[in-house]
C-alpha positions as YAML, in Angstrom:
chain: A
units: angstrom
residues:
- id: 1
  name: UNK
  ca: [-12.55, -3.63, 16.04]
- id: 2
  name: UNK
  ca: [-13.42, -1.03, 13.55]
- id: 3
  name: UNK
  ca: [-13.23, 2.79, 13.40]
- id: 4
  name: UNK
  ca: [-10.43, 4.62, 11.29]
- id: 5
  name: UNK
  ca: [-8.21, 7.62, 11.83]
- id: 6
  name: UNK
  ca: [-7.22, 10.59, 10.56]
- id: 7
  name: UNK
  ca: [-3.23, 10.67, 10.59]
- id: 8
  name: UNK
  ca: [-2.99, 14.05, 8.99]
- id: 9
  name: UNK
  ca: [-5.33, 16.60, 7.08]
- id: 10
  name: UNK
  ca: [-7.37, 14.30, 4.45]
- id: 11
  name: UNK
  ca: [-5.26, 11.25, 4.67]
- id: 12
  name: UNK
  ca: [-6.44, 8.46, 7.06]
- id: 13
  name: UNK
  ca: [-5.94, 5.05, 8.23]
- id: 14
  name: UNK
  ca: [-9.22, 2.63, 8.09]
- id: 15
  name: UNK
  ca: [-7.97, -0.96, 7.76]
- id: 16
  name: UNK
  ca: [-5.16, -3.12, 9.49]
- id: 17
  name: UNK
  ca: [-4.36, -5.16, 12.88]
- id: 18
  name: UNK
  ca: [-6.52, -3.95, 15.25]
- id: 19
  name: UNK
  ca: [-8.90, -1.68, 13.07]
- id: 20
  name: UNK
  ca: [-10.18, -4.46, 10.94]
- id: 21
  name: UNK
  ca: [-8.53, -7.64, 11.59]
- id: 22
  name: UNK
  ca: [-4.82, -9.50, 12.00]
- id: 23
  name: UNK
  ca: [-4.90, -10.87, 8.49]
- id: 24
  name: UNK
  ca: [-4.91, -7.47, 6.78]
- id: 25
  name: UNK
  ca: [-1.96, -4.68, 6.02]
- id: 26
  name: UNK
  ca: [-2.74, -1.44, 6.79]
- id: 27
  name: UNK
  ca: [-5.15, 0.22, 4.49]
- id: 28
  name: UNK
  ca: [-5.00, 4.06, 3.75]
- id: 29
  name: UNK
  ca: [-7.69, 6.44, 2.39]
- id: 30
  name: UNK
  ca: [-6.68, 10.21, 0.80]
- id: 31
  name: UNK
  ca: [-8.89, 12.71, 0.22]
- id: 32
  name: UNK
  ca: [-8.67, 15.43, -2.67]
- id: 33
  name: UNK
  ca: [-12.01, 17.93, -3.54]
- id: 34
  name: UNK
  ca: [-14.19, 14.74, -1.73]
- id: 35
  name: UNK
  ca: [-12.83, 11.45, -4.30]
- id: 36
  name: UNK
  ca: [-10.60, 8.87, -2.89]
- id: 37
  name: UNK
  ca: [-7.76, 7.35, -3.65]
- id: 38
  name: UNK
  ca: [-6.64, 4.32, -1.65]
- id: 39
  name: UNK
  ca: [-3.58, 2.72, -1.00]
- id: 40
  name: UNK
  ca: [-3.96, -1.15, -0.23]
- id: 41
  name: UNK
  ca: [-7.04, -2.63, 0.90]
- id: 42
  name: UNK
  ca: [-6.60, -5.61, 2.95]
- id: 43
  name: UNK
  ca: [-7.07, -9.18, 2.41]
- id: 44
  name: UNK
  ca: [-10.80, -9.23, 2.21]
- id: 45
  name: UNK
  ca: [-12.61, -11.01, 4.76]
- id: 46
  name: UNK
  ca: [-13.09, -7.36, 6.52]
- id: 47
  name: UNK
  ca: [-13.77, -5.42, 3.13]
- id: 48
  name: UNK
  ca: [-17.24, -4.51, 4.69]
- id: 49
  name: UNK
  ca: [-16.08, -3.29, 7.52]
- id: 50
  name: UNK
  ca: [-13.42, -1.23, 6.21]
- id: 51
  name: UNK
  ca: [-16.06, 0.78, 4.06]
- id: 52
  name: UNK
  ca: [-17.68, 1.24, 7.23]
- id: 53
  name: UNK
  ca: [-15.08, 2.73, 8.80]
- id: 54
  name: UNK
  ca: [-14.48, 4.64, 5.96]
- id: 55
  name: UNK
  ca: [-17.78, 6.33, 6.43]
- id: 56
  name: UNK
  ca: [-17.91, 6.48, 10.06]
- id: 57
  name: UNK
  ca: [-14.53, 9.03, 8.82]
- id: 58
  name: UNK
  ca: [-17.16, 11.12, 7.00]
- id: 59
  name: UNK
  ca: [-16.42, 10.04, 3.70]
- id: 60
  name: UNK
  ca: [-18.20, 8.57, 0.97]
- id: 61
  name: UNK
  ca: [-16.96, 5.27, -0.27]
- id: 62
  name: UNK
  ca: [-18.65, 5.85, -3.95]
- id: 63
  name: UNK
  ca: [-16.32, 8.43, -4.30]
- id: 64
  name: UNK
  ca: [-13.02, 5.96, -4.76]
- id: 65
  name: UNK
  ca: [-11.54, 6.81, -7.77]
- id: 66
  name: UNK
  ca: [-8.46, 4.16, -7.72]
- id: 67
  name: UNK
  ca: [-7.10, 1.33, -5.39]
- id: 68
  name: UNK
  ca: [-3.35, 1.79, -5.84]
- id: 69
  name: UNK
  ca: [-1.59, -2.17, -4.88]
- id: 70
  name: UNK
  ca: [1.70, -1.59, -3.20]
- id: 71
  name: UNK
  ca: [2.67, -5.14, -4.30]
- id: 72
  name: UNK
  ca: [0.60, -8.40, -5.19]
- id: 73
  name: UNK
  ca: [0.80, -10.00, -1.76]
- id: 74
  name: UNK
  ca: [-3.21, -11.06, -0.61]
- id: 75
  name: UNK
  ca: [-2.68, -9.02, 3.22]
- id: 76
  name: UNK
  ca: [-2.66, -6.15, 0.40]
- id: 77
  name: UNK
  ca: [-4.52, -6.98, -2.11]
- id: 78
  name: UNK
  ca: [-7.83, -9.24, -1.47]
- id: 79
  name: UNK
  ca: [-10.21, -6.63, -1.05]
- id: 80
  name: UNK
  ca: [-10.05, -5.09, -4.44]
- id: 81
  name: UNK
  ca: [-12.19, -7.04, -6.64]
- id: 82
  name: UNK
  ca: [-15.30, -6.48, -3.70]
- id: 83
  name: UNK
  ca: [-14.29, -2.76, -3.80]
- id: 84
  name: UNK
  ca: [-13.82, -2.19, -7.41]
- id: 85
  name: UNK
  ca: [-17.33, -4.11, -7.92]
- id: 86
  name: UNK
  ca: [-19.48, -2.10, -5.05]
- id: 87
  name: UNK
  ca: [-17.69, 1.47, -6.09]
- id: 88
  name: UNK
  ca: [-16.81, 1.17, -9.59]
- id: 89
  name: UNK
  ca: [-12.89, 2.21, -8.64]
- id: 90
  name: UNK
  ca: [-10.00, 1.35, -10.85]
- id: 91
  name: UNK
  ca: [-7.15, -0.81, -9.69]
- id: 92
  name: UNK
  ca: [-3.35, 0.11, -10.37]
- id: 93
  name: UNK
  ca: [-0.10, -1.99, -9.52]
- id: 94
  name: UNK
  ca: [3.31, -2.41, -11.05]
- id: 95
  name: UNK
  ca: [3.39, -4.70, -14.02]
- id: 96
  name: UNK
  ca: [5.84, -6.76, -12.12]
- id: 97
  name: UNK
  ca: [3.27, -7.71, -10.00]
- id: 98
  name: UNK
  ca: [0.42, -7.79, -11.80]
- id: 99
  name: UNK
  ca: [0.99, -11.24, -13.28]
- id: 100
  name: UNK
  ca: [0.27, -13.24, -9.78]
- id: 101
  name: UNK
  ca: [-3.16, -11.21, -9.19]
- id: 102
  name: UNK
  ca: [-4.13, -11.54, -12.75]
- id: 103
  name: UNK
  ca: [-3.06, -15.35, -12.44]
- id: 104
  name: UNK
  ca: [-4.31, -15.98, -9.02]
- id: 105
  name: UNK
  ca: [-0.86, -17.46, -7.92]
- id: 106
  name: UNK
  ca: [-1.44, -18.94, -4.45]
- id: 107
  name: UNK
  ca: [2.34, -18.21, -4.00]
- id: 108
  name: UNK
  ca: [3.49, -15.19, -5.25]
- id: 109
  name: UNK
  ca: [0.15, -13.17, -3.55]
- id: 110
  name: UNK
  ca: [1.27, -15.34, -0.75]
- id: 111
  name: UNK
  ca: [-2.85, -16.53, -0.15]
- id: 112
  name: UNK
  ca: [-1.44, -19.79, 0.11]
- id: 113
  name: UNK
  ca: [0.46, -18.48, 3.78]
- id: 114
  name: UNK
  ca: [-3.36, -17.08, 4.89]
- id: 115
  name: UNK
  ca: [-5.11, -20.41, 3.84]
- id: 116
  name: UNK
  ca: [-6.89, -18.53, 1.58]
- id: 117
  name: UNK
  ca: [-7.86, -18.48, -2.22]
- id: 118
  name: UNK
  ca: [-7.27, -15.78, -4.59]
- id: 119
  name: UNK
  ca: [-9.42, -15.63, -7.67]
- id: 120
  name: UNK
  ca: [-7.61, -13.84, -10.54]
- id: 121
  name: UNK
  ca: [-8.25, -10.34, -10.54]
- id: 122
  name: UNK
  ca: [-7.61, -7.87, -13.86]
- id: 123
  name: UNK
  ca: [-5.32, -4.95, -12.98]
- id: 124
  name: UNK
  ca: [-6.52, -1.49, -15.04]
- id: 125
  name: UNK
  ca: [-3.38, 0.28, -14.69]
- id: 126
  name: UNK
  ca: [0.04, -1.37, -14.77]
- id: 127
  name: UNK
  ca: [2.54, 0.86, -13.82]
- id: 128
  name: UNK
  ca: [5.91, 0.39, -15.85]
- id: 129
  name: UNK
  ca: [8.13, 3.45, -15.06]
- id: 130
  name: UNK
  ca: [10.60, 4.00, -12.51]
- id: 131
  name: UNK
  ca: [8.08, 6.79, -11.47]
- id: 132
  name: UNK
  ca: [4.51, 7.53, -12.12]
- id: 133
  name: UNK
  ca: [2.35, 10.02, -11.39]
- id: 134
  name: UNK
  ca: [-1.60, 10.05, -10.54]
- id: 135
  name: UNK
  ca: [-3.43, 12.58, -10.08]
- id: 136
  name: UNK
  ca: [-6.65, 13.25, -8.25]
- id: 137
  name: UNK
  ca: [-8.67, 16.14, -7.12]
- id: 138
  name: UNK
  ca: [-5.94, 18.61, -6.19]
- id: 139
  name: UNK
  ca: [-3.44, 16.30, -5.77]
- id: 140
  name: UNK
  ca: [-0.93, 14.18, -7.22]
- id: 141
  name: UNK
  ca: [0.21, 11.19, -6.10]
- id: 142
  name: UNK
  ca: [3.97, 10.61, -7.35]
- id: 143
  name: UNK
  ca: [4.74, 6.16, -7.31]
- id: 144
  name: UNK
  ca: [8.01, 4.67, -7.55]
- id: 145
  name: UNK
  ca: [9.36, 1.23, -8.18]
- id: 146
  name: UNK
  ca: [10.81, 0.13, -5.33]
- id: 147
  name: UNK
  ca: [11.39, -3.58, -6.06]
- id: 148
  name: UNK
  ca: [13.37, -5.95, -3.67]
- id: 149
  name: UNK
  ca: [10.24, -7.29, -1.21]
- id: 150
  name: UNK
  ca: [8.89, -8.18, -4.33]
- id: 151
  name: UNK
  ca: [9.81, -7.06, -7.96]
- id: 152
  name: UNK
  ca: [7.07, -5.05, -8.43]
- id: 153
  name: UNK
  ca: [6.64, -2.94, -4.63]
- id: 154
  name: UNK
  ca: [5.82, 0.27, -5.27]
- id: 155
  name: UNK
  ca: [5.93, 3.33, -2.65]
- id: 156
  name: UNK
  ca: [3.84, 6.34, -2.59]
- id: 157
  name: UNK
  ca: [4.03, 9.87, -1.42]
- id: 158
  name: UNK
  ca: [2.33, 13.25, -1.68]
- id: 159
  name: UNK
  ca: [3.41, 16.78, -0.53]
- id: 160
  name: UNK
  ca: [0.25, 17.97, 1.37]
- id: 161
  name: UNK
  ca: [0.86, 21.40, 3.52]
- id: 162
  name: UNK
  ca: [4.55, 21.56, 3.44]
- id: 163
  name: UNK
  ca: [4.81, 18.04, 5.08]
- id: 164
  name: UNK
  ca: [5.83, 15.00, 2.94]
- id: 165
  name: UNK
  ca: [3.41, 12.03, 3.25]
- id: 166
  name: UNK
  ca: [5.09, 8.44, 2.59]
- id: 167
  name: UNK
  ca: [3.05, 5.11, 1.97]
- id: 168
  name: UNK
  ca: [5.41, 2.66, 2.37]
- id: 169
  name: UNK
  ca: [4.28, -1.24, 2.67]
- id: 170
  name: UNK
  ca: [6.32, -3.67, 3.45]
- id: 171
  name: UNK
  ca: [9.77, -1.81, 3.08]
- id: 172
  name: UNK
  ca: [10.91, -4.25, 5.84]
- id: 173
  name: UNK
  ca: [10.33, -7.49, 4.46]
- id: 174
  name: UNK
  ca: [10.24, -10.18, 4.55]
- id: 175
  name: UNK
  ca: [12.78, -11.54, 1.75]
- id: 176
  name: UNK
  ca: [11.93, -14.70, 0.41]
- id: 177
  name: UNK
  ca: [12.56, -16.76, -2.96]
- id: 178
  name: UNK
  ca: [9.26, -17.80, -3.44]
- id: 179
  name: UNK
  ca: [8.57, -13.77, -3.60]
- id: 180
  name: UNK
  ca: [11.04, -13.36, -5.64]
- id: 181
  name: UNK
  ca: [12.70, -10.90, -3.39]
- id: 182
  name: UNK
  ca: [16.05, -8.97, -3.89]
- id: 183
  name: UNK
  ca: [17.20, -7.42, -1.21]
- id: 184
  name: UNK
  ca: [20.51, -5.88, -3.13]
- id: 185
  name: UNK
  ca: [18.07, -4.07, -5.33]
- id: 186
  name: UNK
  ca: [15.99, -3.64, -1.71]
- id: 187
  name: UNK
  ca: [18.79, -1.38, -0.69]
- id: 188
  name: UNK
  ca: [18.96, 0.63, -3.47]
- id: 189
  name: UNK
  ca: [15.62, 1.23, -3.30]
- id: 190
  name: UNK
  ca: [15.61, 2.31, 0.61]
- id: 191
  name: UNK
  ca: [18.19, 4.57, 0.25]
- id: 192
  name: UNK
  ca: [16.10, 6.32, -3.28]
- id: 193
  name: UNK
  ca: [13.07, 6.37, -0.23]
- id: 194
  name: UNK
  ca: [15.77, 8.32, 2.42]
- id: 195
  name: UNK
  ca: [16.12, 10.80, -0.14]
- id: 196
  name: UNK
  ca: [12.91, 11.81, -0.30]
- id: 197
  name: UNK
  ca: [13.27, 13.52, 2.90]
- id: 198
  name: UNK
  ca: [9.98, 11.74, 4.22]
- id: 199
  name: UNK
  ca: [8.14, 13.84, 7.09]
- id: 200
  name: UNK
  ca: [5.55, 11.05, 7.93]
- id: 201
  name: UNK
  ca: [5.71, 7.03, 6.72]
- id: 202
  name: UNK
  ca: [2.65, 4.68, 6.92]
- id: 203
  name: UNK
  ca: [3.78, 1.64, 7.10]
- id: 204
  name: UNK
  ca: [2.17, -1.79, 6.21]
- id: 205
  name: UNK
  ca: [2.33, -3.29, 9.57]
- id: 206
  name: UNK
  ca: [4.29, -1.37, 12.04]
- id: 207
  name: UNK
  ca: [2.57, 2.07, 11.91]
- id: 208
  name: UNK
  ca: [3.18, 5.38, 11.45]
- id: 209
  name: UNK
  ca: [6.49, 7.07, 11.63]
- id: 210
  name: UNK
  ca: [6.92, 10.65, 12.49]
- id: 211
  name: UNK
  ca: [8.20, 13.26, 12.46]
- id: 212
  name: UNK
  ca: [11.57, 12.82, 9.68]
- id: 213
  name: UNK
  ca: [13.97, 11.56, 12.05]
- id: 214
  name: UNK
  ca: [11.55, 8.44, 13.06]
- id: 215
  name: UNK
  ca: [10.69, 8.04, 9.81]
- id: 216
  name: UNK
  ca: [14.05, 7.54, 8.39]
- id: 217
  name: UNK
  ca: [15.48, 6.09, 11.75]
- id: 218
  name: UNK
  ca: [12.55, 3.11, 10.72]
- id: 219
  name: UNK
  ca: [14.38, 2.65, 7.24]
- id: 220
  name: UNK
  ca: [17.95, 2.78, 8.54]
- id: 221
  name: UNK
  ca: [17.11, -0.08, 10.93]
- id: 222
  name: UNK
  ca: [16.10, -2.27, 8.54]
- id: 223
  name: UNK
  ca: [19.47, -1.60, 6.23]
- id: 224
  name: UNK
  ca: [21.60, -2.28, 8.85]
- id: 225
  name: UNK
  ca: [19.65, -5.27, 9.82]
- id: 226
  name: UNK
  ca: [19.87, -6.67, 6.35]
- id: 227
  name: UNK
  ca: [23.41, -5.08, 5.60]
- id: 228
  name: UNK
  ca: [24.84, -8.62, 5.09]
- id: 229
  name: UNK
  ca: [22.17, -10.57, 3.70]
...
């Protein structure tokens, strides 16, 4: 394993099945005037060799300015605390979800599904709008609630050379109680993500989805799959 990619200019892939191990989501890494942001960071038995493949990319991992939590779910999460410690980055999440990290809630992180323990973790920023906006570098990166996997899932997206980047985790599911999971408010979140008019989605688990027409065939398929749940 190991060794990231770039999936457009400045905005990469370094962590996930098959680039650092089976347990983790897929981690991202964007680039603005050389900081970092990063959007989930796996569950953290591979933290070390993310940052490795991080600078195998050319970049310098002292340089992350935030780790942005797409929900509170360990595959997602777990690496944080190691990150935050080694690079002195901040670490933001909705304030739905913040309670389970800062708790260390076996269940709602889901660590309990990995066999795993997650030690409670203080959250800097706790997003509370519908949308929120952080910026970086040159950039901004605009965050919207998107609750139904969880109440607090979050997605991202930048506009970066006339092509609209998406960072959306999870949007599939699963739906479960013990997550607290919605899936009416699920839809109307989906269909808030179709009209962004998305040119490329990184997903959590399934990859990346381009040009617009994949990426919004990948979000229709899961609405109609989970139009009479």
């Amino acid at each position: 394993m190991g060794y990231g990619e770039e999936i457009f200019k400045g905005v990469y892939i370094v962590g996930g099945p098959g680039i650092s191990h089976a347990d983790d989501a897929a981690c991202y890494v964007v680039e603005s005037d050389g900081d970092l942001i990063m959007i989930d960071c796996g569950a953290g038995g591979r933290t070390s060799l993310i940052v490795r493949n991080i600078e195998g990319l050319g970049l310098d991992p002292h340089k992350l300015k935030w780790i942005v939590l797409t929900h509170c779910h360990i595959d997602h999460v777990g690496g944080a605390g190691e990150l935050r410690e080694r690079f002195g980055a901040s670490i933001a999440i909705h304030a739905l979800d913040a309670p389970p990290i800062e708790q260390g809630d076996a269940s709602k992180t889901a660590a309990a599904w990995y066999g795993r323990r997650f030690l409670p973790l203080e959250v800097d920023w706790k997003f509370t709008g519908s949308e929120e906006k952080l910026s970086w570098g040159k950039d901004v990166l605009y965050i919207l609630h998107t609750p139904g996997h969880t109440p607090g899932s979050i997605v991202c997206y930048l506009d970066r050379e006339e092509k609209r980047i998406c960072f959306g985790q999870d949007i599939h599911g699963p739906f479960l109680s013990s997550f607290g999971s919605d899936v009416k408010a699920w839809r109307e979140s989906m269909h808030r993500l179709l009209s962004l008019n998305i040119d490329i989605l990184c997903e959590g688990h399934f990859g990346i989805f381009q040009p617009r027409e994949r990426a919004e065939g990948y979000i229709r398929k899961y609405l109609a799959l989970n139009a009479d749940s």
